[in-house]
C-alpha positions as a printed Julia matrix, in Angstrom:
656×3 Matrix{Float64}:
 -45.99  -227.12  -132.35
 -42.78  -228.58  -131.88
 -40.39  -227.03  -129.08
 -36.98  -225.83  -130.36
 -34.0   -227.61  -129.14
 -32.44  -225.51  -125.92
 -28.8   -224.19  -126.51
 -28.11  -225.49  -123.01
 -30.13  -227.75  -120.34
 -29.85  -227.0   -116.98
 -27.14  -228.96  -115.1
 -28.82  -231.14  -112.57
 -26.26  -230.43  -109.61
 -26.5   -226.92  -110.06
 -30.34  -227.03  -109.95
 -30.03  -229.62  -106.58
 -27.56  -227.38  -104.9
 -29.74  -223.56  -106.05
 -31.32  -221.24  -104.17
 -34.29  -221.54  -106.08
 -34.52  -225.09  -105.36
 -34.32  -224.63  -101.58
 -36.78  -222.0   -102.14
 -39.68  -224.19  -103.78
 -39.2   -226.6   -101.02
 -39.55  -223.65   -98.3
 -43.06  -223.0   -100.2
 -43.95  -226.29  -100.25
 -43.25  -227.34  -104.1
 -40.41  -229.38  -104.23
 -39.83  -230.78  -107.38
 -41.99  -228.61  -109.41
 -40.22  -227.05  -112.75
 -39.62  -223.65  -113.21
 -43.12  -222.28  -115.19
 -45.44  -223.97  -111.93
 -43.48  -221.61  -109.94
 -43.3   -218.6   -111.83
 -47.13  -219.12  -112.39
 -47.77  -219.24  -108.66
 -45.54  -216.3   -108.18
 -47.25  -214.14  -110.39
 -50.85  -215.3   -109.73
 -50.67  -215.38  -105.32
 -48.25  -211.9   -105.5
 -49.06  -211.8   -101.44
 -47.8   -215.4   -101.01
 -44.91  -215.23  -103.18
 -43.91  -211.86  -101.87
 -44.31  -212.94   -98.71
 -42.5   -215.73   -98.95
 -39.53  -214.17  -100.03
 -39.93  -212.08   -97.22
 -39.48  -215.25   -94.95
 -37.22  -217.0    -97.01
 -34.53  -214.27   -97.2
 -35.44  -213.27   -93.32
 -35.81  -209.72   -93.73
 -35.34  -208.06   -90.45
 -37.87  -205.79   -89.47
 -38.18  -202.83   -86.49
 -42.17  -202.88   -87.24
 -44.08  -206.37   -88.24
 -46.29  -205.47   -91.69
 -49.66  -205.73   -91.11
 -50.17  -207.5    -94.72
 -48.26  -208.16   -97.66
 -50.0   -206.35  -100.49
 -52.97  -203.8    -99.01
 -53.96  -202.73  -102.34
 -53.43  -203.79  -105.67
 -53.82  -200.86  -108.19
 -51.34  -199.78  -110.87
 -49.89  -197.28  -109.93
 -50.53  -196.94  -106.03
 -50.26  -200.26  -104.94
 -49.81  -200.5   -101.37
 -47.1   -202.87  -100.33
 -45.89  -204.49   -96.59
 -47.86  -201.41   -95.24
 -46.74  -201.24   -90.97
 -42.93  -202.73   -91.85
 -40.57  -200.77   -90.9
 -36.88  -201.48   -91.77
 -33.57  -200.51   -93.65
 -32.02  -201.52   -96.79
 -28.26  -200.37   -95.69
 -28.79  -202.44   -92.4
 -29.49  -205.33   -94.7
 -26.52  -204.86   -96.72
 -24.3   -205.1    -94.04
 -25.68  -207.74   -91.85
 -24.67  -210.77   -93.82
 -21.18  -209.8    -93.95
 -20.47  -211.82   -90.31
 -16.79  -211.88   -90.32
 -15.18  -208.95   -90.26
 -12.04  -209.77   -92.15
 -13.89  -211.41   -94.88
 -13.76  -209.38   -98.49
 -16.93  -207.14   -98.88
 -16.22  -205.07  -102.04
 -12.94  -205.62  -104.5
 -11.78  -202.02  -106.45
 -10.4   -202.94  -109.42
  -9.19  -200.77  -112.34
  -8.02  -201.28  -116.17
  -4.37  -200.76  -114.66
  -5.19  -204.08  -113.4
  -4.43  -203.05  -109.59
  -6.67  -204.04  -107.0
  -7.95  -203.12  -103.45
  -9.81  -205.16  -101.02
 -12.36  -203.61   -98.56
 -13.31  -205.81   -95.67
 -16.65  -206.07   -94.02
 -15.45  -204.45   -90.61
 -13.55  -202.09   -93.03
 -17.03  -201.17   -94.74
 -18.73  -200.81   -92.12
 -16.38  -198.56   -90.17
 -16.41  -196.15   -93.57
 -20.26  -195.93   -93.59
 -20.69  -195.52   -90.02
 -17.97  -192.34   -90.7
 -19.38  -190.74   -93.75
 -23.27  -191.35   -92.38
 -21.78  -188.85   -88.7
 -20.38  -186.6    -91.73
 -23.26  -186.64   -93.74
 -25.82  -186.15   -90.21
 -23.51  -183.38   -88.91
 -23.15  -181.75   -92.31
 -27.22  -180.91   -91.73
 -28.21  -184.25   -93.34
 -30.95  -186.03   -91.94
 -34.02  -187.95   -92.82
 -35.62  -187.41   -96.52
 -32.57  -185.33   -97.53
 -30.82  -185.76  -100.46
 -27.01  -187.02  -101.02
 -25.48  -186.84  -104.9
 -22.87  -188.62  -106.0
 -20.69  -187.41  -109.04
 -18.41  -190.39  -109.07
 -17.41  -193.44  -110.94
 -17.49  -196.86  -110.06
 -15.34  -197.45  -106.98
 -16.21  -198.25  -103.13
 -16.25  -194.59  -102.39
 -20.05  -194.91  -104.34
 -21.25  -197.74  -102.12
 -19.93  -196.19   -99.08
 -21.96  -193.08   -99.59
 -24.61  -194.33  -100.53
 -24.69  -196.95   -97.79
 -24.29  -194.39   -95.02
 -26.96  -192.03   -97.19
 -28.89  -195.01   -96.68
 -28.67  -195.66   -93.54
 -29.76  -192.12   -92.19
 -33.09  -192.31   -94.25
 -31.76  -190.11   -96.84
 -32.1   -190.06  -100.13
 -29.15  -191.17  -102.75
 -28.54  -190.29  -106.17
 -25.57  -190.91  -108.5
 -24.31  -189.47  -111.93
 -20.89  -190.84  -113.65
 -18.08  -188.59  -114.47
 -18.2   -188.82  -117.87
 -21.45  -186.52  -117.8
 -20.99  -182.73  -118.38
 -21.04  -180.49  -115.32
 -24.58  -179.28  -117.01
 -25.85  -182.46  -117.75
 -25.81  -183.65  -114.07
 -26.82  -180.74  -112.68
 -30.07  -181.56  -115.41
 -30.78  -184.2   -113.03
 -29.2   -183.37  -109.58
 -30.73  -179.57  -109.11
 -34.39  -180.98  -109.36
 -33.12  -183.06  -106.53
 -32.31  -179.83  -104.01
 -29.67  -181.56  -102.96
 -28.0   -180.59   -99.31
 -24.72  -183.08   -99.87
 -22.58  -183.23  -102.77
 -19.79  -186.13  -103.16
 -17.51  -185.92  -106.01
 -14.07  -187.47  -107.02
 -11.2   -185.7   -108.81
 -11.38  -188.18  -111.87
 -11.62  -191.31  -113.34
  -9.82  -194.0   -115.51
 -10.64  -194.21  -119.1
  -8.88  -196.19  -121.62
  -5.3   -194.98  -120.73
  -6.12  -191.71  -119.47
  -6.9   -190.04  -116.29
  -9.7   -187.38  -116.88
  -9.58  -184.49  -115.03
 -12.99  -183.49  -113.26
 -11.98  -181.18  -110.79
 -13.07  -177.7   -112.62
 -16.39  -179.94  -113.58
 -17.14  -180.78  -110.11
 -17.16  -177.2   -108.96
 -18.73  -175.49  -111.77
 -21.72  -178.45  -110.78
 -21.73  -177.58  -106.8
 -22.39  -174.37  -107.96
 -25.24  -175.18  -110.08
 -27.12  -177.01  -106.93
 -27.72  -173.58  -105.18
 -29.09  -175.57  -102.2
 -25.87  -177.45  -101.06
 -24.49  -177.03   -97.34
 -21.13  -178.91   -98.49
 -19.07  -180.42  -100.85
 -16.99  -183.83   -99.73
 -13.91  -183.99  -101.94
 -12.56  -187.76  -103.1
  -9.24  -188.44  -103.68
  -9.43  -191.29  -106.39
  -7.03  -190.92  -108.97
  -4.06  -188.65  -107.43
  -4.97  -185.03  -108.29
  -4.87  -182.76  -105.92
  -7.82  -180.36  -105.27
  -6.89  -176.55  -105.69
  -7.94  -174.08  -103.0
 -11.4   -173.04  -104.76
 -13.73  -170.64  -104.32
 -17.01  -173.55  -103.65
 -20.27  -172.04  -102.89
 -20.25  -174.45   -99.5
 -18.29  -175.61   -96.73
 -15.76  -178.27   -98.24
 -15.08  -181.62   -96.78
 -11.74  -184.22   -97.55
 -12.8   -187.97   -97.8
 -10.24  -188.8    -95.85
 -11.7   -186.93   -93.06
 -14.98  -187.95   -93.95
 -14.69  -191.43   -94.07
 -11.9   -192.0    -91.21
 -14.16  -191.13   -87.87
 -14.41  -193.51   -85.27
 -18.37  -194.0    -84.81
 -21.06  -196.69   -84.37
 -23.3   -197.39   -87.03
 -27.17  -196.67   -86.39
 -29.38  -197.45   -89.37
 -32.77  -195.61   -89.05
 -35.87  -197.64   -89.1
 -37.79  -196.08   -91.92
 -41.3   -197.82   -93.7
 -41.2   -199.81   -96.27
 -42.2   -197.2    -99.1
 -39.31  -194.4    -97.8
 -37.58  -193.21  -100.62
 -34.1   -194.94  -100.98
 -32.61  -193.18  -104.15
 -33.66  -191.05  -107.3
 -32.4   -193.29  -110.54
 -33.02  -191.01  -113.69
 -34.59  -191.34  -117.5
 -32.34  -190.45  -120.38
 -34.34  -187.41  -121.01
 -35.67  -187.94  -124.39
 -38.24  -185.24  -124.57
 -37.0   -182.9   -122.01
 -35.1   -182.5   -118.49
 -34.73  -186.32  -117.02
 -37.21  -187.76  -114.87
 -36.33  -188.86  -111.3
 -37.69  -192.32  -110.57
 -37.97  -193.21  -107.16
 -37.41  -196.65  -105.62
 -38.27  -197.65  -102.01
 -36.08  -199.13   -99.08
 -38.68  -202.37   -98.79
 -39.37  -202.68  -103.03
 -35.65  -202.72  -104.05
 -34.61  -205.01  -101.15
 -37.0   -207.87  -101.64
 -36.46  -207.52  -105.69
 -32.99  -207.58  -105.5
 -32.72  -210.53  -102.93
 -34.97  -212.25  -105.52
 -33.12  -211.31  -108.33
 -29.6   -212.02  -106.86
 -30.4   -214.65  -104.96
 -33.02  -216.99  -106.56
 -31.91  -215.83  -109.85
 -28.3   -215.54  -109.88
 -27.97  -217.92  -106.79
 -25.64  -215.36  -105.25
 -24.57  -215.85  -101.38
 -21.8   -216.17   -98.96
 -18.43  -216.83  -100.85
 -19.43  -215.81  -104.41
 -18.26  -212.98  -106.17
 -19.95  -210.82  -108.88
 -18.28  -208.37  -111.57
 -20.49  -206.28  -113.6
 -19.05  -203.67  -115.99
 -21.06  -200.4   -115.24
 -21.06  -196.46  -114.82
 -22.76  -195.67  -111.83
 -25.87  -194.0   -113.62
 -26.59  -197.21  -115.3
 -29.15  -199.25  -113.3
 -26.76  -202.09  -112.99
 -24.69  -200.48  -110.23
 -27.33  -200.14  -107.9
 -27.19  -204.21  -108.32
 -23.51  -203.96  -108.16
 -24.46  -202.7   -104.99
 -26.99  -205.06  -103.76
 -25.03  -207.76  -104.31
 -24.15  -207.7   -100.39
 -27.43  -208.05   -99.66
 -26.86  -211.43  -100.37
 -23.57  -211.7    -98.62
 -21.62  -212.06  -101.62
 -18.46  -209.41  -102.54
 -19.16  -207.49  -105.1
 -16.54  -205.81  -107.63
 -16.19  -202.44  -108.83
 -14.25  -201.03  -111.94
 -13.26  -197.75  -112.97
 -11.69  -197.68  -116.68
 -12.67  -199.2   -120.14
 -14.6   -202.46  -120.32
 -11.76  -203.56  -123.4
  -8.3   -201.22  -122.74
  -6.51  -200.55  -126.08
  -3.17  -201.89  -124.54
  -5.28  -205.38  -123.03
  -8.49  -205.93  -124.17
  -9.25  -208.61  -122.21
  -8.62  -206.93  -118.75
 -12.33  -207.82  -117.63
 -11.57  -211.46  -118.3
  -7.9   -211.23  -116.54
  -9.62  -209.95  -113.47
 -12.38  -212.23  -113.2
  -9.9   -215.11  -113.25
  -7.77  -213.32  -110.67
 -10.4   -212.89  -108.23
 -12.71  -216.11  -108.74
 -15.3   -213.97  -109.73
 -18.67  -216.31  -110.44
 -20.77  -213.9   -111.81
 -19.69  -211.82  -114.83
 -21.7   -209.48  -116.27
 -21.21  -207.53  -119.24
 -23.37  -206.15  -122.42
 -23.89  -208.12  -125.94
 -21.97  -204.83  -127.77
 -18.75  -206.52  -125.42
 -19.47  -210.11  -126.19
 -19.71  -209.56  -129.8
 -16.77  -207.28  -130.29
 -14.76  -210.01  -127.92
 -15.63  -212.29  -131.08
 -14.96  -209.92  -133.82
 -11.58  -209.1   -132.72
 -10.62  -213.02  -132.14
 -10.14  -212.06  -128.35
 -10.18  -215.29  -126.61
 -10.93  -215.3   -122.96
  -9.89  -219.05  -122.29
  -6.26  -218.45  -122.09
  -7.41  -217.19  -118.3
  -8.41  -219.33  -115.95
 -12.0   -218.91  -115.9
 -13.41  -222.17  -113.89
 -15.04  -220.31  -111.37
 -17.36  -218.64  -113.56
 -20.67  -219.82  -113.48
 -22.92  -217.39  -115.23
 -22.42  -214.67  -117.5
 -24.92  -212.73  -117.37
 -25.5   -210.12  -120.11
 -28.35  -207.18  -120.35
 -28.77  -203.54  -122.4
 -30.02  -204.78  -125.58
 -30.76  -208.33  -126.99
 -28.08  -210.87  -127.09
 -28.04  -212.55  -130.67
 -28.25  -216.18  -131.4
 -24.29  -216.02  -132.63
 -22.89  -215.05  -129.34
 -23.95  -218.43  -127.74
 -21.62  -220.82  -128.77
 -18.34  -217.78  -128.32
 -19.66  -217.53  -124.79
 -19.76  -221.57  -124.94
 -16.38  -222.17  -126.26
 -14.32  -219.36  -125.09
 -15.69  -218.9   -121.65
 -16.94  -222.58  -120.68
 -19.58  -225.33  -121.8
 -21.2   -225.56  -118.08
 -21.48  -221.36  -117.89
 -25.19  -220.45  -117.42
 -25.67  -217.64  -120.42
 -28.36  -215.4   -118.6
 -29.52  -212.61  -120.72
 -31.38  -210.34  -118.96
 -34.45  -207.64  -120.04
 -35.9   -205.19  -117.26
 -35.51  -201.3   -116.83
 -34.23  -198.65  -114.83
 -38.13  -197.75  -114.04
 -38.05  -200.93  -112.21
 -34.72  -201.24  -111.47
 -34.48  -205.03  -112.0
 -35.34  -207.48  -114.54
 -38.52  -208.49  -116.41
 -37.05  -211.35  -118.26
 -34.11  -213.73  -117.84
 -33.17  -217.12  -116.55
 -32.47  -219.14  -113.56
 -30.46  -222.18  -112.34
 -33.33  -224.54  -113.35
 -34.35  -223.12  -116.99
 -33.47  -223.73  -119.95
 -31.51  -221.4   -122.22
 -32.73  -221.09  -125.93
 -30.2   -219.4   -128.47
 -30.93  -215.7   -129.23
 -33.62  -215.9   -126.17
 -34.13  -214.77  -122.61
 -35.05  -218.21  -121.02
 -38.32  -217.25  -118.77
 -40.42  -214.12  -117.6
 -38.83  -213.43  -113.74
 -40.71  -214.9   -110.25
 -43.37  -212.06  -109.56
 -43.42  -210.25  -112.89
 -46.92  -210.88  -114.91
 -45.32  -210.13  -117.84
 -47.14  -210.32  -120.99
 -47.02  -209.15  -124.79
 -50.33  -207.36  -125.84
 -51.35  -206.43  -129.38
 -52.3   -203.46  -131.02
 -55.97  -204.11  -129.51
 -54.52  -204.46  -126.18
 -55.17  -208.59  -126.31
 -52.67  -210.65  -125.06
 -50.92  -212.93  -127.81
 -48.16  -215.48  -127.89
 -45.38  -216.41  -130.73
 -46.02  -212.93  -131.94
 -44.44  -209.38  -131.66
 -46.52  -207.24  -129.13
 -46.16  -204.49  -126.78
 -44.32  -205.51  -123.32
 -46.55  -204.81  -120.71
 -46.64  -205.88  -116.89
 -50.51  -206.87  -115.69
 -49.57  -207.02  -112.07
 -47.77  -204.78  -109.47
 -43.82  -205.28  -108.46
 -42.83  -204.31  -105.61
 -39.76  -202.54  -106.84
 -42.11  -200.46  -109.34
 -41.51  -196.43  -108.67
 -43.24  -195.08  -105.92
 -43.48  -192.17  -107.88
 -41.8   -189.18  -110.11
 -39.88  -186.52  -108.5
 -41.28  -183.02  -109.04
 -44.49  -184.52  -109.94
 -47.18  -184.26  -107.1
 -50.28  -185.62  -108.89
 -49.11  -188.57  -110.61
 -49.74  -187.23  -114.08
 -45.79  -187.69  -115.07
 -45.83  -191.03  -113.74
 -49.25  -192.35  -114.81
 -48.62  -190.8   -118.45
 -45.43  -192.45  -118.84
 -47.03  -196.06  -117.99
 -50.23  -196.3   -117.73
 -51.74  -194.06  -120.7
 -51.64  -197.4   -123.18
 -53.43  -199.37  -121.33
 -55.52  -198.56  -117.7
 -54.2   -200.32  -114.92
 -51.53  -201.94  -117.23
 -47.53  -201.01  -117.17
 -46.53  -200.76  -120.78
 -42.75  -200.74  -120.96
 -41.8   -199.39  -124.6
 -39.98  -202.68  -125.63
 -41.47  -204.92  -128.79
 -41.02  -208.89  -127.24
 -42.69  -211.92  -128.26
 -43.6   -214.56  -125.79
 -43.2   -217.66  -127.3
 -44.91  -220.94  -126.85
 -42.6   -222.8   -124.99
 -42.33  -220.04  -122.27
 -38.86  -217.94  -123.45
 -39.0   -214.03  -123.8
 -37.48  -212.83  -127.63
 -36.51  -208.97  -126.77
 -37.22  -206.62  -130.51
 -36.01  -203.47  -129.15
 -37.28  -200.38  -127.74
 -40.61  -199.37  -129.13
 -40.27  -195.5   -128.21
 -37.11  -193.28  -129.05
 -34.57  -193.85  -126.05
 -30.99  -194.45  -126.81
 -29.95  -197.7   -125.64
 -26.09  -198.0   -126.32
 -24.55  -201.07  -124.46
 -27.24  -200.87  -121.82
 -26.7   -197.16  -120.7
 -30.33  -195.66  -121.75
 -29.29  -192.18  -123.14
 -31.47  -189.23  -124.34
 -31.88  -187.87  -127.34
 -32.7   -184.49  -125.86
 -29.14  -184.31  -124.38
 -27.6   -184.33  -127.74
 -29.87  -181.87  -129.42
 -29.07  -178.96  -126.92
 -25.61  -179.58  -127.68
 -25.61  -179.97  -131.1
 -28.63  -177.15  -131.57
 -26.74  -174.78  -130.33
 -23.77  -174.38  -132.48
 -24.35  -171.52  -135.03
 -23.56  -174.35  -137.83
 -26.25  -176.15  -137.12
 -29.56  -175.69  -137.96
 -31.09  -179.0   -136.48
 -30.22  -182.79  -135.44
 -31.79  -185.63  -134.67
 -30.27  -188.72  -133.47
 -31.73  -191.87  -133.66
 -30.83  -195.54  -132.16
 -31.29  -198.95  -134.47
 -31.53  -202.43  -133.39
 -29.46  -204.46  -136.06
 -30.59  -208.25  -137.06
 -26.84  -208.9   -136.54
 -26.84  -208.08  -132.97
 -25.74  -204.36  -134.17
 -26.59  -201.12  -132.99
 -26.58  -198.28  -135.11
 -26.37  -194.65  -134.03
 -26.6   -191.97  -136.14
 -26.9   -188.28  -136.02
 -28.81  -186.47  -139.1
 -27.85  -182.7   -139.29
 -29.35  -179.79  -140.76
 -26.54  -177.55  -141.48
 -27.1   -173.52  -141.04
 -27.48  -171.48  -144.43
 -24.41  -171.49  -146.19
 -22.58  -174.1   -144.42
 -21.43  -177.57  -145.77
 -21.24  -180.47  -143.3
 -17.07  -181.01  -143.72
 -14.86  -183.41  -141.72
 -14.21  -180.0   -139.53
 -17.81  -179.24  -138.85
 -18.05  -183.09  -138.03
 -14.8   -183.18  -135.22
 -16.53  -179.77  -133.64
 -20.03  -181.71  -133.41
 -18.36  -184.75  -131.67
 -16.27  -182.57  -129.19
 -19.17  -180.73  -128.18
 -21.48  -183.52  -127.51
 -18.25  -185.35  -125.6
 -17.89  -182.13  -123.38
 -21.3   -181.17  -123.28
 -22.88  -184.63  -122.84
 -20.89  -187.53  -122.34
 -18.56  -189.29  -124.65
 -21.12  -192.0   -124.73
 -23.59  -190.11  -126.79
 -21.26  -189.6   -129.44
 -22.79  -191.42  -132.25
 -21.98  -193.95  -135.21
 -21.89  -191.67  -137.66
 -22.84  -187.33  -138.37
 -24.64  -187.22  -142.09
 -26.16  -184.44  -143.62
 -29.93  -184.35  -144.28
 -31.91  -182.07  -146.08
 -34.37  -181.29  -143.08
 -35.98  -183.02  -140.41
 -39.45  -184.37  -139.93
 -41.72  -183.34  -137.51
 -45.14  -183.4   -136.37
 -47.86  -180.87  -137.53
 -47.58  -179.6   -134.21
 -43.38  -179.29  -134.52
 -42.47  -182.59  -132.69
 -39.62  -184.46  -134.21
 -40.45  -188.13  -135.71
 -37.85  -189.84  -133.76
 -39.63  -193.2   -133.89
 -41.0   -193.11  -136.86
 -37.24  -192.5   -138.36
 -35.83  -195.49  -136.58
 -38.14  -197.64  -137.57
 -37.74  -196.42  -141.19
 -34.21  -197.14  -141.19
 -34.92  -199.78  -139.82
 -37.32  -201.43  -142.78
 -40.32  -201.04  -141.59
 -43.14  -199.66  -144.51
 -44.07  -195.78  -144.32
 -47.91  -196.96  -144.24
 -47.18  -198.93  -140.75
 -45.17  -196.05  -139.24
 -46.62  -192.56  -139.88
 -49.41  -191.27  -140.64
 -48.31  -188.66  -143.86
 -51.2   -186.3   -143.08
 -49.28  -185.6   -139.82
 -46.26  -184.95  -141.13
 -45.21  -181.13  -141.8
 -42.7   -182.56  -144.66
 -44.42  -185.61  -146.33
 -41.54  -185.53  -148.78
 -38.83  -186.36  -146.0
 -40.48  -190.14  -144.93
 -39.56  -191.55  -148.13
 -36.29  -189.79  -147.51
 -35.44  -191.39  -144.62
 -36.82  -195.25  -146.11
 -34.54  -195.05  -148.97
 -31.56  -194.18  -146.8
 -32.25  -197.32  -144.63
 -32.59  -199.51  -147.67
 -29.69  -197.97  -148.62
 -27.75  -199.12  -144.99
 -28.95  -201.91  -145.24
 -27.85  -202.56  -148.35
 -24.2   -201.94  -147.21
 -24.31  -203.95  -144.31
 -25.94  -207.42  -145.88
């Protein structure tokens, strides 16, 4: 079979000056290409793992005693003795003091710089807060903020005292994080008055204390000032705490040695079939992934810069974050990824501040293209890679990144998972980059596309599944003491095997082709959303009978969202009726699960047992034959199936 051409080749200075190449020669394989060490990585996980461990220096209170003690998925046991601190790591490599650690920028285009010394002064503050607010070790911290220092800073000095950190944007509903935060029992709540948006400060002030008091267990409430409003003397169910008090203390930091597996933070699922589930990552797992990832991958370090469009509940803040592992500033940005009144803000910044990784989702690339938005007027030479991740990039987007951004940019499109919080699939300095493609599975990720008889295949679609441990896998489920949560969501395809819920193919010549999500999350512009979330809203107006929403991977790079109503006895879905089903979802959601479009449907298939077919719907709309999707015995409304198929030959009709 003959190889396809490669969009881009890797450039040979690059490759001679990478990370990755200093790291083969530090395990003894200078020289070798990129598949000889991504097979070693995968099939010696204890000397891979271990060497990173070396490579990257990782400074331990308590030697391990061996890199990977057992093997089984789930429970694999890894760097069992270690003891150590991810927040201590973040910090270390930022030597000099006066050297930029994290850059707040905003779609006003203003800018703040927070030194190192600066940084570490404000975690060493909020952590004495936090410890004499009655925090200590294996309590939890949540954040109701958007993307700006004050995040990192908590969650650094959270860090740093062995508790436990979790975050939820401001453009969730007061109910909707207090979904996720109240499982939590949370003894710390930080929240800011608002956030940027488009134009338009949004008020969250009344939001933030209708959610401290749904988290009965809090001792205190610290308040940020972030976009001028002034907090109103309010009844809160806890003692309330200013930032600026919080965050101003004179005090040495002390990170608390804590083993490898301690829990570092609670990341969330979109909640597709019921309340989310809190994932929980380890202090040893995340750091070694994301030195690999940031490092070998990304060939971040000292003097590099990295800007990464993100709310703070995607999983691509908590890289945001990482990125000082590697002693590289990181950027954060509250507002719009494309302003009304300057579009290309993203790309003004980045040239600005020298940024050399930008990262962004193929929903921005595209619409950069669409609307003839060209990013070259900036100054954009220090770019190297762009990377890009929430849904496949399509083949057309190459050559706009090519000519608009720069021919010697490294397009890295990325697959992987909040569950893992990291990649699965991407590229590196020394691979090539196909068109349309993710260039390589990731060092230390087995990944592999099974069949519908569980066999692994190659140039066709298949299940993605992982066949060995990572280290940054979840250490387990929140609220969910026997595993069965965990295991179920995993494990129950295949024993021993983590199956993902993405279609891939892996092709011959070693790249990763990304299908789409095989089971019903939302994926809009990487921010996984649930489908349950919009049903209680929607549910509950007396209009309504019942929804279902449903997200479609488009062949054009596309994604369609659309939400199918049932209206109540009598009623007529009307442009009114439409406006008061948006405006609910935007207050009692987020504004990002409004969807594409609100059509009417006769009724709504389901299970004999009463289960909505959200899958089977997308894939319907999506072409797929009835025969392949659903079985029609099982369906309470046989009828409805061919329904749904001739309204997706219908779209696509249209949209051909």
């Amino acid at each position: 079979m003959t190889v396809p051409r490669p969009f881009t080749t890797p450039d040979p200075q690059a490759v001679a000056d990478s990370q990755i190449t200093d790291f083969a020669r530090h395990v003894g394989m200078a020289g070798c290409d990129y598949a000889t060490l991504h097979h070693w990585s995968v099939t010696d996980l204890e000397g891979f793992w271990g060497a990173v461990w070396e490579y990257f220096d990782i400074d331990a209170d308590t030697p391990y005693e061996r890199v990977l003690a057992e093997e089984s998925m789930p429970g694999a046991r890894w760097f069992p003795g270690a003891t150590l601190n991810y927040a201590h790591h973040a910090l270390r490599n930022l030597a000099d003091d006066n050297a930029v650690a994290i850059i707040a920028l905003d779609e006003t285009g203003s800018c703040q710089e927070v030194t190192a010394g600066s940084l570490r002064a404000q975690v060493a503050s909020v952590a004495a807060t936090l410890r004499d607010l009655g925090v200590g070790h294996g309590d939890r911290v949540v954040g109701y903020l958007p993307n700006t220092p004050h995040s990192i800073v908590a969650f650094l000095a959270a860090a740093s005292l062995g508790a436990v950190w979790s975050v939820c944007g401001q453009d969730y509903a007061p109910k909707a994080a207090a979904d996720r935060f109240a499982q939590l029992e949370p003894t710390v709540l930080i929240a800011a008055d608002g956030y940027l948006f488009n134009g338009t400060v949004h008020d969250r002030r009344d939001s933030t204390l209708e959610l401290a008091g749904a988290l009965p267990t809090l001792k205190a409430t610290v308040l940020v000032d972030h976009v001028g409003l002034p907090w109103p003397s309010a009844a809160y169910p806890s003692r309330v705490v200013p930032w600026a008090d919080a965050a101003t203390r004179a005090e040495e930091l002390t990170c608390t040695p804590v083993p490898f597996d301690h829990p570092l933070w609670v990341v969330f699922s979109s909640g597709t079939t019921g309340l989310p589930k809190g994932i929980v990552h380890g202090h040893g797992g995340v750091l070694l992934e994301h030195l690999k990832t940031l490092g070998l991958h990304s060939d971040l370090g000292p003097g590099d810069r990295l800007l990464w469009y993100t709310t703070t509940h995607w999983m691509m803040w908590n890289l945001v974050a990482s990125t000082l592992l590697t002693g590289a500033a990181t950027c954060t940005y509250d507002g719009s990824p494309a302003p009304l009144a300057q579009p290309d803000t993203l790309w003004k910044l980045a040239a600005r501040h020298r940024v050399t990784l930008f990262g962004t989702s193929p929903q921005y690339l595209l619409g950069m293209a669409k609307f003839g938005i060209d990013p070259s007027v900036h100054d954009l030479s220090s770019i190297r890679v762009v990377g890009c991740t929430g849904s496949a990039l399509p083949a057309s987007a190459y050559p706009w990144v090519r000519d608009h951004v720069g021919d010697r940019v490294l397009l890295a499109s990325i697959s992987g998972g909040t569950d893992v919080v990291s990649g699965f699939a991407g590229s590196a300095p020394n691979t090539p980059v196909w068109a349309g493609e993710l260039s390589a599975p990731k060092l230390g990720v087995a990944l592999a596309a099974y069949d519908a008889e569980g066999l692994p295949v190659t140039d066709q679609v298949g299940e993605l599944v992982v066949t060995r441990p990572m280290p940054s896998m979840p250490l387990y489920f929140w609220n969910d003491p026997d595993g069965t949560r965990y295991r179920d969501a995993y494990f129950s395809s295949y024993s021993g095997v983590w199956h993902h819920g993405d279609w891939i193919t892996l092709t011959a010549h070693g790249s990763v082709i990304v299908h789409g999500r095989s089971d019903s999350t939302l994926n809009r512009n990487g921010v996984r959303l649930g489908s349950a979330d919009i049903h209680d809203v929607v549910e509950s107006l007396p209009e309504v009978a019942e929804a279902l929403v449903i997200g479609a991977e488009e062949p054009n790079g596309g994604y369609w969202m659309p939400l199918f109503v049932v209206p109540g006895a009598g009623i007529t879905l009307d442009d009114a009726l439409r406006e008061k089903i948006r405006e609910a979802i935007r207050t009692g959601a987020s504004p990002r699960h409004v969807p594409d479009e609100i059509l009417e449907v006769p009724a709504i298939p389901h299970t004999r047992t009463g289960k909505k077919l959200e899958v089977p719907v997308k894939r319907l709309l999506q072409g797929a034959p009835a025969e392949q999707v659903v079985n029609l015995a099982t369906v309470d409304a046989p009828d409805l199936i061919d329904y749904f198929a001739r309204l997706g030959a219908e779209r696509r009709g249209r949209t051909t």
